[in-house]
N, C-alpha and C positions, 0 to 999 in steps of 0.2 A: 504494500500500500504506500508505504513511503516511495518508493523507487518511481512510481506509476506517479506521484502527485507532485514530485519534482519537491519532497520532504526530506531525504535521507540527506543531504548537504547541511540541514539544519539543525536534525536531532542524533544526540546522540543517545544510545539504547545504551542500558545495563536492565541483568537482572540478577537478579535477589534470586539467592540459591543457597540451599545447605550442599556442604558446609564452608562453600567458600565467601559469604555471604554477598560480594557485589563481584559481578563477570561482564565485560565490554563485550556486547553482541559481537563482536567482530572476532573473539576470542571462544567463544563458546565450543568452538567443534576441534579446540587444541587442548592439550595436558596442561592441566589436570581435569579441567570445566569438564572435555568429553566424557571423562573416565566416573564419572559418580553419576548417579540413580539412586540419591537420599529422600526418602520418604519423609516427609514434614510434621509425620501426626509423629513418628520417633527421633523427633528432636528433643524433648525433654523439656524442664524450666532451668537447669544449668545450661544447656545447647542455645536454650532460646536466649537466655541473658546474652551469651558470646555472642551471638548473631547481632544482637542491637548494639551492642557495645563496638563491633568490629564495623558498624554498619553507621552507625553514629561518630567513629572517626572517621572514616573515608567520606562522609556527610562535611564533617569537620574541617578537614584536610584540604579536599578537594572539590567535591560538587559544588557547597554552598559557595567558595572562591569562583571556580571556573565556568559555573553555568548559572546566569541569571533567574532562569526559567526550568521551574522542576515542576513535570506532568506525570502523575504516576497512573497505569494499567495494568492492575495485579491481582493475583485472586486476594481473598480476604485475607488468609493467612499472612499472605506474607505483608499486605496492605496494613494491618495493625502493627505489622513489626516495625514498618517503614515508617508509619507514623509515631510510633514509640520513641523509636531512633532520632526522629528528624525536628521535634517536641522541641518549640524555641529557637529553631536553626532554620528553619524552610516554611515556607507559605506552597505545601503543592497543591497544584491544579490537579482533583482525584478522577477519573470517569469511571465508572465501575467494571469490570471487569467481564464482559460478556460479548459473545460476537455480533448481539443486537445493535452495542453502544457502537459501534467503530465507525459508524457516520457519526457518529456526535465526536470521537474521538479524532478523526479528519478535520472538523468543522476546527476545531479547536486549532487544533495544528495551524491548519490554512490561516485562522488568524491570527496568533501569533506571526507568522512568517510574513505576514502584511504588516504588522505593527513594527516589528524588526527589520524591516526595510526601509521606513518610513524616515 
């Protein structure tokens, strides 16, 4: 969808994974990202802490520095972690996570990408 709306220039993609908790789309199909198939319901409340905690520095670090604009599309799970984590540090733009929303998830995009040219 990005590719087709002339988006992918604009946005950069991560996602939220156990257990390496933030992976660069562009990264995802190389070692170590490729190599795990962690199931989220056995993460645990120590797993889940590291996750926020690991996910709330690279928030820290880098996103909140290097990217104006944070849109999040996640299932719930990992959407509460995200917010957990991002709690005082980010204002994100949430659309819910379903393959209904992805026009509204586009519309979004599209303006953004108008207001950032502007």
């Amino acid at each position: 969808m990005l590719k087709k709306h002339d988006l992918d220039d604009l946005v950069q993609q991560f996602i939220l994974s156990e257990p390496l908790a933030v992976c660069p789309r562009e990264l995802e199909e190389t070692f170590p990202a490729a190599n795990y198939d962690f199931p989220p319901e056995q993460l645990g409340d120590k797993g889940r802490e590291e996750f926020i905690l690991r996910l709330r520095i690279f928030l820290q670090k880098r996103a909140q520095k290097m990217y104006g604009i944070h849109v999040g599309f996640m299932p719930n799970h990992h959407k509460r972690i995200f917010l957990e984590a991002s709690a005082e540090l980010l204002e994100p733009l949430l659309i819910p996570y379903n393959v209904y929303q992805l026009p509204k998830l586009l519309r979004l995009l599209e303006d953004l990408k108008t207001k950032c040219r502007r």
